[in-house]
Backbone and ligand atoms as CSV (ligand in chain L), in Angstrom:
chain,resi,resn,atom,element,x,y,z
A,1,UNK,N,N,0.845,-1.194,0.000
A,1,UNK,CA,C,0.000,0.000,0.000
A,1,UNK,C,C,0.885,1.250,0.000
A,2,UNK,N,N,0.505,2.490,-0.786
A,2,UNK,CA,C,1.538,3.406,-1.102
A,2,UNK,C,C,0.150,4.572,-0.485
A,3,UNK,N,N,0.886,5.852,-0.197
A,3,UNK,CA,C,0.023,7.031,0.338
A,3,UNK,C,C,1.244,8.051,-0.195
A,4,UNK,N,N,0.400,9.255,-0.797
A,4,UNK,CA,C,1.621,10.226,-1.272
A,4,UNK,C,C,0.791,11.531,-0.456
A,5,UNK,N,N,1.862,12.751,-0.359
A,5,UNK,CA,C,1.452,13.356,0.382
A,5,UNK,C,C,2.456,14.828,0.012
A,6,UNK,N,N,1.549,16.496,-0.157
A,6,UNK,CA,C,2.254,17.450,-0.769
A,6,UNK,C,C,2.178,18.451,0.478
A,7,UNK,N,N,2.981,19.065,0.655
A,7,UNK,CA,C,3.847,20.190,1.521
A,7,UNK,C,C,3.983,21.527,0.760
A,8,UNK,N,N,4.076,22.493,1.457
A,8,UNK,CA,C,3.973,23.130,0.941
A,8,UNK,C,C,4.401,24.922,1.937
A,9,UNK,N,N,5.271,25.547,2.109
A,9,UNK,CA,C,5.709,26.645,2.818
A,9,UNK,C,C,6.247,27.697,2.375
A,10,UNK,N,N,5.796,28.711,2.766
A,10,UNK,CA,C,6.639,30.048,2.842
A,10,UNK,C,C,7.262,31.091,3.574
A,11,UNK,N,N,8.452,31.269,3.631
A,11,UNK,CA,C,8.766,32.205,4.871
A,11,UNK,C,C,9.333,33.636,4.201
A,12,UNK,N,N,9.201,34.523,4.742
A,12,UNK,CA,C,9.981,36.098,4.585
A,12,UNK,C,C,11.272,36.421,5.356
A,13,UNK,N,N,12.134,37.133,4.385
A,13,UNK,CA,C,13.099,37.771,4.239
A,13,UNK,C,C,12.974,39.070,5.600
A,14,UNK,N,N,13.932,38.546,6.930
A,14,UNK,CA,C,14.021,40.038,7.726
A,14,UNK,C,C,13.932,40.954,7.165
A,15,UNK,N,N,13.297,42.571,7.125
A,15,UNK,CA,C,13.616,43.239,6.946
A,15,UNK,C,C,14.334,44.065,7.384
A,16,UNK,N,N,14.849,44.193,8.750
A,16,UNK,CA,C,15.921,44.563,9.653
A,16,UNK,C,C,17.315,43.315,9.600
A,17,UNK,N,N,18.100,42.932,8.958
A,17,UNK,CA,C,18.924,41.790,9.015
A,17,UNK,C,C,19.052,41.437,10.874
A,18,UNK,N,N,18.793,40.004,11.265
A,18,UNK,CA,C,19.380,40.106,12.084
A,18,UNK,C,C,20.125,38.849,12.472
A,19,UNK,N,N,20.472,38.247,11.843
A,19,UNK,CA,C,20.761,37.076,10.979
A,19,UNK,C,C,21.999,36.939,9.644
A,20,UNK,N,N,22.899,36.486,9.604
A,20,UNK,CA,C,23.304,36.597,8.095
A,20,UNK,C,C,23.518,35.007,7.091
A,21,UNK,N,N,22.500,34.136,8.144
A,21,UNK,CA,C,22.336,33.597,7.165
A,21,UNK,C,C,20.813,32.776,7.217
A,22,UNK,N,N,20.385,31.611,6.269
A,22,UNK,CA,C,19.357,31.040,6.580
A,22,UNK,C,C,19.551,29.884,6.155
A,23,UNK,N,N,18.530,28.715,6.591
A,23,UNK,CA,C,18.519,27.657,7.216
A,23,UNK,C,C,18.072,26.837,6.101
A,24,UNK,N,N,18.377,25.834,5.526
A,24,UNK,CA,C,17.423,24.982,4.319
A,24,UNK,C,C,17.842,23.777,4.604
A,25,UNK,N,N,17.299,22.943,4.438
A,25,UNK,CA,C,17.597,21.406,4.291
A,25,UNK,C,C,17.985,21.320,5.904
A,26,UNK,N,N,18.205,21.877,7.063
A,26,UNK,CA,C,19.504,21.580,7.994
A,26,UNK,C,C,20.626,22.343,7.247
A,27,UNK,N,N,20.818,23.098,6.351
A,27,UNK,CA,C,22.162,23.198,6.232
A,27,UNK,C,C,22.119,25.314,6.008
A,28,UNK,N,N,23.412,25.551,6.577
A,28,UNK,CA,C,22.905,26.824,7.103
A,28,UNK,C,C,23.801,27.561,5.742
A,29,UNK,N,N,23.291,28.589,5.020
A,29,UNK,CA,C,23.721,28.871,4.266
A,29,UNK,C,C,23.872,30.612,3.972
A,30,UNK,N,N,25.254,31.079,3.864
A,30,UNK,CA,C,25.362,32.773,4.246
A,30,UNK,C,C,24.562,33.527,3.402
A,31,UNK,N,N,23.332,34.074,4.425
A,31,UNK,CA,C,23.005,35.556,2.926
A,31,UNK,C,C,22.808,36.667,4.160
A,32,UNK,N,N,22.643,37.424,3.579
A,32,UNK,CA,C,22.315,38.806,4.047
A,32,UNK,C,C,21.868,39.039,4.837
A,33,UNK,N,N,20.939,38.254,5.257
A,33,UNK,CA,C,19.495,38.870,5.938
A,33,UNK,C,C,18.925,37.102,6.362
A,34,UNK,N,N,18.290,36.792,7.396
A,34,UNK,CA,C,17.342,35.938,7.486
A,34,UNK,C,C,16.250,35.704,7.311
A,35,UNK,N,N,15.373,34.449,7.458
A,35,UNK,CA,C,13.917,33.918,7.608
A,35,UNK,C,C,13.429,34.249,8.701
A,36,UNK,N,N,12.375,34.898,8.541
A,36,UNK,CA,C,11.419,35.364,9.698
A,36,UNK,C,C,10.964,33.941,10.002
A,37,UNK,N,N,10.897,33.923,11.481
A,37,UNK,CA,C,9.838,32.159,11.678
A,37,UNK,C,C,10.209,32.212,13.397
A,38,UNK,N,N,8.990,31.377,14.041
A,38,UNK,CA,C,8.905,31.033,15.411
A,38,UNK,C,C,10.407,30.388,15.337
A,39,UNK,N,N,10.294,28.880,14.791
A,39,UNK,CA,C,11.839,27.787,14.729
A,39,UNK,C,C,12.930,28.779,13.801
A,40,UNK,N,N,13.760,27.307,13.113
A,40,UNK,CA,C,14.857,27.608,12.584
A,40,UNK,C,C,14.270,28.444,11.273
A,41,UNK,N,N,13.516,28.459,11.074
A,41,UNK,CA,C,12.687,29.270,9.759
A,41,UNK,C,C,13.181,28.090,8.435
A,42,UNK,N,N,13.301,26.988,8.771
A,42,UNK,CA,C,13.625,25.854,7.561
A,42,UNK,C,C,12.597,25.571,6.881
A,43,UNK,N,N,12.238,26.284,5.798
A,43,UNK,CA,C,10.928,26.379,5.082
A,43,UNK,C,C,11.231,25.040,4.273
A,44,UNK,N,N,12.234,24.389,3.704
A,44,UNK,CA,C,12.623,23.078,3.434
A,44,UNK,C,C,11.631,21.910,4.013
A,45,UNK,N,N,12.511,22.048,5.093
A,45,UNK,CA,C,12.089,20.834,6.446
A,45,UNK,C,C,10.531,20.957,6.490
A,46,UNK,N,N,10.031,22.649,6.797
A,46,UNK,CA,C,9.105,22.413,7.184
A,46,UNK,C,C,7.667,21.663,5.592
A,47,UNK,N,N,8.133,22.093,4.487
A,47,UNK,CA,C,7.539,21.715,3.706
A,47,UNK,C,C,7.450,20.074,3.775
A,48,UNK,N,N,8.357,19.657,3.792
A,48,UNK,CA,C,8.447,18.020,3.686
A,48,UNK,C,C,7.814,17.290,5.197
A,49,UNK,N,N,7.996,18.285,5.932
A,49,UNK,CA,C,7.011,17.501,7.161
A,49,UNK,C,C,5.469,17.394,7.052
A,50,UNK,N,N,4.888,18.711,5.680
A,50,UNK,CA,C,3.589,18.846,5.737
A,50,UNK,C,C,3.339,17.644,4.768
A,51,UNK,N,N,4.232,17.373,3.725
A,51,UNK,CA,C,4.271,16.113,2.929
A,51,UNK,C,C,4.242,15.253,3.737
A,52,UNK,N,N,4.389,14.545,4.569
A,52,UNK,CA,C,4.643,13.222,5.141
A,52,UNK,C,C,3.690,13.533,6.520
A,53,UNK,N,N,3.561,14.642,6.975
A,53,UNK,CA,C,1.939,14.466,7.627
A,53,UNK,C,C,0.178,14.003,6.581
A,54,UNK,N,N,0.896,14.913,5.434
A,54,UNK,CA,C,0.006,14.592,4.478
A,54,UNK,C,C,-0.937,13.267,4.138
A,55,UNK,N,N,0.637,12.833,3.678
A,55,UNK,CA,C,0.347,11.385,3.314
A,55,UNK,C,C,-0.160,10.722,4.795
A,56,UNK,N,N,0.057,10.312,6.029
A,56,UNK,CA,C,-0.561,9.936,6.806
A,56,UNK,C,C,-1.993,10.583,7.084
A,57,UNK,N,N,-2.478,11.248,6.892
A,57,UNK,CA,C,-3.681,12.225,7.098
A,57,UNK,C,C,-3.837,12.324,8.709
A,58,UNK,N,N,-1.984,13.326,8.741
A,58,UNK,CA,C,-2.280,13.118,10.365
A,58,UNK,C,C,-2.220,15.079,10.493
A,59,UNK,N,N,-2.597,15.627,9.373
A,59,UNK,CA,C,-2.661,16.926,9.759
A,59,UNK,C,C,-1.440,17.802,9.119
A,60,UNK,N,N,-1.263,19.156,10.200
A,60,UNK,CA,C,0.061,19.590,9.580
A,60,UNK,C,C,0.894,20.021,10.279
A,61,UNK,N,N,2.303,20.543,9.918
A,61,UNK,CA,C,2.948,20.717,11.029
A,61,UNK,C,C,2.733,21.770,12.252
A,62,UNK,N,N,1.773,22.743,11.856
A,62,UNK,CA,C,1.642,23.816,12.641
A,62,UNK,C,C,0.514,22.979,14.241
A,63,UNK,N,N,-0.207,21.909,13.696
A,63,UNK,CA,C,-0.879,21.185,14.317
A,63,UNK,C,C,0.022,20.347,15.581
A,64,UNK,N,N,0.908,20.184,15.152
A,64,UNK,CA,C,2.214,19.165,15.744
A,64,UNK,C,C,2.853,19.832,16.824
A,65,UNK,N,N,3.180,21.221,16.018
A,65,UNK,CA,C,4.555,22.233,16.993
A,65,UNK,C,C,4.190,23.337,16.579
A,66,UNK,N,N,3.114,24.225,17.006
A,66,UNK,CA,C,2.121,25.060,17.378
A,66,UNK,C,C,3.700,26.532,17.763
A,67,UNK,N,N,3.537,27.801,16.505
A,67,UNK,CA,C,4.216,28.332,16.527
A,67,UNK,C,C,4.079,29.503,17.633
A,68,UNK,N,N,3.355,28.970,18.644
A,68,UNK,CA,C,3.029,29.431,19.887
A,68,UNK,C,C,3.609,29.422,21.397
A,69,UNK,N,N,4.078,27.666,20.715
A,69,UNK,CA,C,4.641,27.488,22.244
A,69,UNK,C,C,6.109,27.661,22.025
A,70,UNK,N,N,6.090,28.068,23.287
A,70,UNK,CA,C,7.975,28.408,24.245
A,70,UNK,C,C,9.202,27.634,23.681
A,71,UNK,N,N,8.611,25.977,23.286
A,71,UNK,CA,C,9.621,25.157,23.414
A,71,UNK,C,C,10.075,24.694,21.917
A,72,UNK,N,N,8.948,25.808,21.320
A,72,UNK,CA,C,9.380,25.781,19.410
A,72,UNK,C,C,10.359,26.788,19.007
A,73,UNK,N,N,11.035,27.079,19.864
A,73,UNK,CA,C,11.256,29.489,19.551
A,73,UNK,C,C,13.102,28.642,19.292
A,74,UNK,N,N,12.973,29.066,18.095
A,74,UNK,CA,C,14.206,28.853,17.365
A,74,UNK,C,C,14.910,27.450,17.198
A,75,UNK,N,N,13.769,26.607,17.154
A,75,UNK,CA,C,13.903,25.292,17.064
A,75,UNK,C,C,14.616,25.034,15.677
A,76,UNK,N,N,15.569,23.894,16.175
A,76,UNK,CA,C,16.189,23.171,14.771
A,76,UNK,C,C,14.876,22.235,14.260
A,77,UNK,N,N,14.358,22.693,13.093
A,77,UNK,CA,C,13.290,21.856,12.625
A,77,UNK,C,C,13.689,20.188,12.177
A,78,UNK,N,N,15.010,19.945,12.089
A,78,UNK,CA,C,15.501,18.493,11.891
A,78,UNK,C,C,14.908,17.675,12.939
A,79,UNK,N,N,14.571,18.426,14.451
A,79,UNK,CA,C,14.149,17.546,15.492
A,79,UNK,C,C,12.211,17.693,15.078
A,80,UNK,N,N,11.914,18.459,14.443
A,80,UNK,CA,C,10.301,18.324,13.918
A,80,UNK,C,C,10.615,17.283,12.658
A,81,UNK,N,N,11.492,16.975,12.052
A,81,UNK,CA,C,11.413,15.892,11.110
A,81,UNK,C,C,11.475,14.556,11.483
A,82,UNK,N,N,12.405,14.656,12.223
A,82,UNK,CA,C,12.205,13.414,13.306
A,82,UNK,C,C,11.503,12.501,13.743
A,83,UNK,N,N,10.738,13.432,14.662
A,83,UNK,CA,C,9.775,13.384,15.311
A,83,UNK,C,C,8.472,13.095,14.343
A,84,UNK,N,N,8.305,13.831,13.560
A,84,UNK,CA,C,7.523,13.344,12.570
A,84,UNK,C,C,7.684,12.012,11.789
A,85,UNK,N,N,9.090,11.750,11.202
A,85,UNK,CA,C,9.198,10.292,10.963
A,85,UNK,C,C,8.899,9.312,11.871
A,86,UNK,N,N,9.057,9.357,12.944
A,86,UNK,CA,C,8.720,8.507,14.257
A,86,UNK,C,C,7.554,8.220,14.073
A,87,UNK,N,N,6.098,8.954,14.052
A,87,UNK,CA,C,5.018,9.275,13.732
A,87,UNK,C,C,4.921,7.989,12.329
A,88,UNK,N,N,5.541,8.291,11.547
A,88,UNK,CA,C,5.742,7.911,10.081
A,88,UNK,C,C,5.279,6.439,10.537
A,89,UNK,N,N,6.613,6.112,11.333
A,89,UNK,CA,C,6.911,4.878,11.431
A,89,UNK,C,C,5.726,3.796,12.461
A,90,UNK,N,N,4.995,4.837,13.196
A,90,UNK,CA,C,3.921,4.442,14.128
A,90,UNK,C,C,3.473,3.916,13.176
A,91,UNK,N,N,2.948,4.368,12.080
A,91,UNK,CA,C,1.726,4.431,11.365
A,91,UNK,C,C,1.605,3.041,10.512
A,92,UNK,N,N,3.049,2.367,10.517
A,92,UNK,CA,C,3.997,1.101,9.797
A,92,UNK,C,C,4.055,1.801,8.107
A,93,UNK,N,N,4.694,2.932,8.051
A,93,UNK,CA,C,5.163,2.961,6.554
A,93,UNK,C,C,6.396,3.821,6.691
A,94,UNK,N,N,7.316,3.196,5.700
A,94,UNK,CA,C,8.615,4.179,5.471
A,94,UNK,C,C,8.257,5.275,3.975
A,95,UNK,N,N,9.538,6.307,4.119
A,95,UNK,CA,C,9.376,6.878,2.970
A,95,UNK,C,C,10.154,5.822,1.530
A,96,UNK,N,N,9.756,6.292,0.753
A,96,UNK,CA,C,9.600,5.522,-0.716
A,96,UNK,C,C,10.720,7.157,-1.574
A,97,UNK,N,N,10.476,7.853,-1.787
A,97,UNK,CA,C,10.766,8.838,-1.923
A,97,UNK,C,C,10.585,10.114,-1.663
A,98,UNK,N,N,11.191,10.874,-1.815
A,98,UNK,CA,C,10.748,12.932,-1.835
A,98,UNK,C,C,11.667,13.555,-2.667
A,99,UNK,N,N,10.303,14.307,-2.985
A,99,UNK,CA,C,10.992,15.660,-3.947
A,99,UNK,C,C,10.497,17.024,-3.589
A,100,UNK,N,N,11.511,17.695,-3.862
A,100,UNK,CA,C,11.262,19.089,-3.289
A,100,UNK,C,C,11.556,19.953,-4.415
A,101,UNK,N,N,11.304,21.010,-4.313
A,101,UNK,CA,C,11.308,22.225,-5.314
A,101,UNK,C,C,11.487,23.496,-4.693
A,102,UNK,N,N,12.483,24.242,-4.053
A,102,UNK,CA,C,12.659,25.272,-3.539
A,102,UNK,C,C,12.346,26.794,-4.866
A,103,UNK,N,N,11.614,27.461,-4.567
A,103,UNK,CA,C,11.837,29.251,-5.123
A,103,UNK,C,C,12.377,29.728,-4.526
A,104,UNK,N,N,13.425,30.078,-4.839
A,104,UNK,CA,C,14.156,31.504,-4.238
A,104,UNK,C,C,15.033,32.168,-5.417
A,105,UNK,N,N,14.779,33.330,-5.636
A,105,UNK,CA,C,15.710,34.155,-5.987
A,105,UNK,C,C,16.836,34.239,-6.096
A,106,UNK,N,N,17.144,34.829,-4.455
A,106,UNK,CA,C,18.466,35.015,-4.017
A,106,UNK,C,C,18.435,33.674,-2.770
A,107,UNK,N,N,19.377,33.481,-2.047
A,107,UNK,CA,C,20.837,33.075,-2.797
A,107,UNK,C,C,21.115,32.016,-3.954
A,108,UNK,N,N,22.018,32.249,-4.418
A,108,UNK,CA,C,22.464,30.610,-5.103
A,108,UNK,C,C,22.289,29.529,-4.349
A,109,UNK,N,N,21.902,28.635,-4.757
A,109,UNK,CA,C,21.684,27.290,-4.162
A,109,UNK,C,C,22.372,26.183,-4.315
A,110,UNK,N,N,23.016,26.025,-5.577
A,110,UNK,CA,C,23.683,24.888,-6.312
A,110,UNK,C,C,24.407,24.435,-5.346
A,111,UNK,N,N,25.657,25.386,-5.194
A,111,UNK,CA,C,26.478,24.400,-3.888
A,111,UNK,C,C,26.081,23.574,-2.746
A,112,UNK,N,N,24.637,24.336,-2.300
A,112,UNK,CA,C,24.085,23.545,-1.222
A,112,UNK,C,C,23.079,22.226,-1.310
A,113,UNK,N,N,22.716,21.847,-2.576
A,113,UNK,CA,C,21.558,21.040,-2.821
A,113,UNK,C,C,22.351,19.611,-2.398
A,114,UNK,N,N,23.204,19.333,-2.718
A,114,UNK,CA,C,23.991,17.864,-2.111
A,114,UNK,C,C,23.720,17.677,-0.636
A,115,UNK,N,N,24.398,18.675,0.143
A,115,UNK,CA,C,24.636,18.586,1.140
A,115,UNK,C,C,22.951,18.384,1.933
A,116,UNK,N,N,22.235,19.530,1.676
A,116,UNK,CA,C,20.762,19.304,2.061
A,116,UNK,C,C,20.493,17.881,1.699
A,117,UNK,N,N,20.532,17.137,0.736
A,117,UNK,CA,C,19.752,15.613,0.209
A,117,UNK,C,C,20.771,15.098,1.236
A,118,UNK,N,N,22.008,14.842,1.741
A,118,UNK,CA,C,22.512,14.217,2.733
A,118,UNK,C,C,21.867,14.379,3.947
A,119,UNK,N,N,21.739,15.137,4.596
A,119,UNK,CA,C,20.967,15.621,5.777
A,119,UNK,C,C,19.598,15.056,5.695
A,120,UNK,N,N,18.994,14.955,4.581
A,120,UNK,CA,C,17.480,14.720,4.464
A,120,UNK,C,C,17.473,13.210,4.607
A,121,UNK,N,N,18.882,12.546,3.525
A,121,UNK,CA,C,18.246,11.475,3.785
A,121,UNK,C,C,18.530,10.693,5.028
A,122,UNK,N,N,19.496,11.171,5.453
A,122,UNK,CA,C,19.842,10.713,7.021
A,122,UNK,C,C,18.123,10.990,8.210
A,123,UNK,N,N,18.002,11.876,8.394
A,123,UNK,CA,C,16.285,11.722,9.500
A,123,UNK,C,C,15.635,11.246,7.949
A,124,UNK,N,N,15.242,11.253,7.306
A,124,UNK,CA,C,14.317,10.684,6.793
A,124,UNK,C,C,14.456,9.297,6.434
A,125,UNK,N,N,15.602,8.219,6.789
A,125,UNK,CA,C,15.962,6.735,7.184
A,125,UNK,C,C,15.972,6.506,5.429
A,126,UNK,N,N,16.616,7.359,4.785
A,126,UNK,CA,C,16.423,6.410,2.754
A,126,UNK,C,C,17.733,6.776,2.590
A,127,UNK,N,N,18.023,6.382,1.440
A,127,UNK,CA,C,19.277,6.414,0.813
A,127,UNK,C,C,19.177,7.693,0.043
A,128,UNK,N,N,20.189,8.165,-0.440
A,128,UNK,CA,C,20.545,9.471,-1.063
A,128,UNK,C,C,19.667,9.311,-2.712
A,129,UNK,N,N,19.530,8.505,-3.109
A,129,UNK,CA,C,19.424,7.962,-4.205
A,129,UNK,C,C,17.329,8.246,-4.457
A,130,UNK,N,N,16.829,8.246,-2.714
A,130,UNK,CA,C,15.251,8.533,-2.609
A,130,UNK,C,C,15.280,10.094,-2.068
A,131,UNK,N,N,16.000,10.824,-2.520
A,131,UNK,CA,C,15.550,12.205,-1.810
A,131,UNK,C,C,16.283,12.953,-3.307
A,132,UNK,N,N,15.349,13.896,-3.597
A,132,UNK,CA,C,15.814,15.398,-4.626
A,132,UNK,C,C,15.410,16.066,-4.257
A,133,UNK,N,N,16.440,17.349,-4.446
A,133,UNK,CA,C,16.216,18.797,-4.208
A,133,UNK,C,C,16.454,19.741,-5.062
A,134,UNK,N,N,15.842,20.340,-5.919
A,134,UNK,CA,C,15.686,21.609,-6.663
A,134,UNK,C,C,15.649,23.032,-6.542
A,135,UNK,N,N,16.023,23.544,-6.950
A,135,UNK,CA,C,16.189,25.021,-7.128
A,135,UNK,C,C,16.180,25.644,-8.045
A,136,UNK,N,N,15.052,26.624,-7.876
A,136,UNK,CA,C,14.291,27.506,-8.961
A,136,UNK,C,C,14.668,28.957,-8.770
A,137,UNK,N,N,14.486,29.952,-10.009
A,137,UNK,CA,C,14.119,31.235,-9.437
A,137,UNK,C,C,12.637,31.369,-9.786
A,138,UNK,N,N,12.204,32.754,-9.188
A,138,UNK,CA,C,10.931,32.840,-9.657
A,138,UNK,C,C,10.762,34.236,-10.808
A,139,UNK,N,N,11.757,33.657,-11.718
A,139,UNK,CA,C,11.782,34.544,-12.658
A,139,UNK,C,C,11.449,36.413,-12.647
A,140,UNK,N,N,12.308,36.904,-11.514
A,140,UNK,CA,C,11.579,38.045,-11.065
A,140,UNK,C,C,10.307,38.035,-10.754
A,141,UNK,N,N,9.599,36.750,-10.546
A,141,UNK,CA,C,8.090,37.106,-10.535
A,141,UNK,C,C,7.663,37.586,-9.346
A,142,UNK,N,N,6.618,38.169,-8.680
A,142,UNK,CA,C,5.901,38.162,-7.729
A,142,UNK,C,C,6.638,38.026,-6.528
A,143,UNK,N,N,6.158,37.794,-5.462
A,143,UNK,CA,C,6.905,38.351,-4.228
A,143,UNK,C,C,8.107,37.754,-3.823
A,144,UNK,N,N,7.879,36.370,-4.011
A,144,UNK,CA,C,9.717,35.401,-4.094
A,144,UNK,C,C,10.432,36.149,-4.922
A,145,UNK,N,N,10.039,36.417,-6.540
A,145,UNK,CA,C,11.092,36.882,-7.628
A,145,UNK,C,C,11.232,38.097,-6.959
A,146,UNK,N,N,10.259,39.220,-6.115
A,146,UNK,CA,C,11.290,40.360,-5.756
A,146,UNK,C,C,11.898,40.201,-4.817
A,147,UNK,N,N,12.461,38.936,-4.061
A,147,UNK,CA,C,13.416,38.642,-3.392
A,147,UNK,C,C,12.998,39.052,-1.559
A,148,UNK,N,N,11.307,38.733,-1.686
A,148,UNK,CA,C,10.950,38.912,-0.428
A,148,UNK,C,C,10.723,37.806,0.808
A,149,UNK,N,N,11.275,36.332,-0.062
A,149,UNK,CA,C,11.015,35.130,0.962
A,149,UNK,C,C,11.471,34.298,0.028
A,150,UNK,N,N,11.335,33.250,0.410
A,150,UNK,CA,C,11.197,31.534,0.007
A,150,UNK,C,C,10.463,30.516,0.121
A,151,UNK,N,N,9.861,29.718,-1.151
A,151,UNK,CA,C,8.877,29.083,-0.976
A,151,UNK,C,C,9.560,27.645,-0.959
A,152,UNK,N,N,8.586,26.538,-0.677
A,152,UNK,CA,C,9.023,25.393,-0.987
A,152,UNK,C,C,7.991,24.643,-1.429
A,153,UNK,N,N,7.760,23.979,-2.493
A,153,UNK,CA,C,6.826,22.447,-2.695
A,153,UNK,C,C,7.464,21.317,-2.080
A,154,UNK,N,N,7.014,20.349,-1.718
A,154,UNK,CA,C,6.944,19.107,-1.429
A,154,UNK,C,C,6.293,17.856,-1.532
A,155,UNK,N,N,6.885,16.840,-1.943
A,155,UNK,CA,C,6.148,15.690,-2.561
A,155,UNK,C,C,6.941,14.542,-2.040
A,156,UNK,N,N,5.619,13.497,-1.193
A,156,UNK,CA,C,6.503,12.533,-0.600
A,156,UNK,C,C,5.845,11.185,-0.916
A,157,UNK,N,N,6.640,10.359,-1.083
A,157,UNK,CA,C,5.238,8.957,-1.306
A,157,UNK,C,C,6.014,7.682,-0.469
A,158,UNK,N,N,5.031,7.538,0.346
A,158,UNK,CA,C,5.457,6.295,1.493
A,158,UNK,C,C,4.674,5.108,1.290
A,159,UNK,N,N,5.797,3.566,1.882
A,159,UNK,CA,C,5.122,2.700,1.406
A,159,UNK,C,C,4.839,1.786,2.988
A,160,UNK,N,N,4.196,1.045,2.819
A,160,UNK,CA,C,3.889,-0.028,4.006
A,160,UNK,C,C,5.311,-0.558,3.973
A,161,UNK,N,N,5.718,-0.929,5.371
A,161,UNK,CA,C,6.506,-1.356,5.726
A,161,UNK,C,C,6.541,-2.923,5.598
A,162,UNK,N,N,7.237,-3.718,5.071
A,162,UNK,CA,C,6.870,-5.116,5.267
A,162,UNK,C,C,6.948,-5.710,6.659
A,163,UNK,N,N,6.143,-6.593,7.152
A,163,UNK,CA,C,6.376,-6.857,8.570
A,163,UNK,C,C,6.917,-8.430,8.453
L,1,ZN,ZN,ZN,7.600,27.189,7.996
């Protein structure tokens, strides 16, 4: 039995820098200015957690780790992926694959897309070979292309675990 499941996030660009860099995949990468966000502002992570809550139809992440409480405030979201795979694994299914699709503008990404699919596939228990990561601009378009945040898609498809 297979269940697929889409994610989906956006975060904004400080407008006061207070930060000089931001957070994707787990992997921290220098720009200018940071992600506004309760946690690590890993609009990555957090996309792929709404994928794989998805696919379980166990809700979403804001449902999970409520950008309210005390014990979320600058959280490394790798421990919300986690934790969510754990969940995964309650449920008896592993991931099968994920794909992601980052918008951003600014910064360059290329150098970092390896390193993020390492990180991913490590908490997410797959081989390097079941995780992609992409990087888009948004063609000057609209509020990503004027370089006011970062979006992410996410697409995950999990299978029953054999017992
Ligand atoms: Zn987020």
């Amino acid at each position: 039995m297979i269940r697929i499941g889409h994610g989906y996030d956006i975060h904004r660009f400080e407008e006061k820098p207070s930060k000089n860099y931001i957070t994707l995949g787990g992997v921290q990468i220098p720009y200018e200015r940071g992600l506004i966000a309760h946690s690590d502002g890993d609009v990555v992570i957090h996309a792929i957690c709404d994928a794989l809550l998805g696919a379980c139809a166990l809700g979403d992440i804001g449902k999970h780790f409520p950008d309210t409480a005390t014990e979320n405030k600058d959280k490394n979201s790798r421990e919300f992926l986690r934790n969510i795979m754990q969940k995964v694994n309650v449920k008896g299914y592993s991931v099968a694959n994920v794909d992601v699709s980052i918008i951003a503008q600014t910064p360059k990404l290329a150098p970092h897309i390896l390193p993020m699919q390492e990180l991913l596939a490590q908490d997410l228990q797959i081989s390097l070979d079941q995780v992609n990561v992409k990087a888009t601009t948004n063609e000057g378009l609209d509020a990503v292309g004027n370089r006011q945040g970062i979006a992410v898609h996410a697409v995950a498809l999990l299978e029953k675990k054999a017992i």
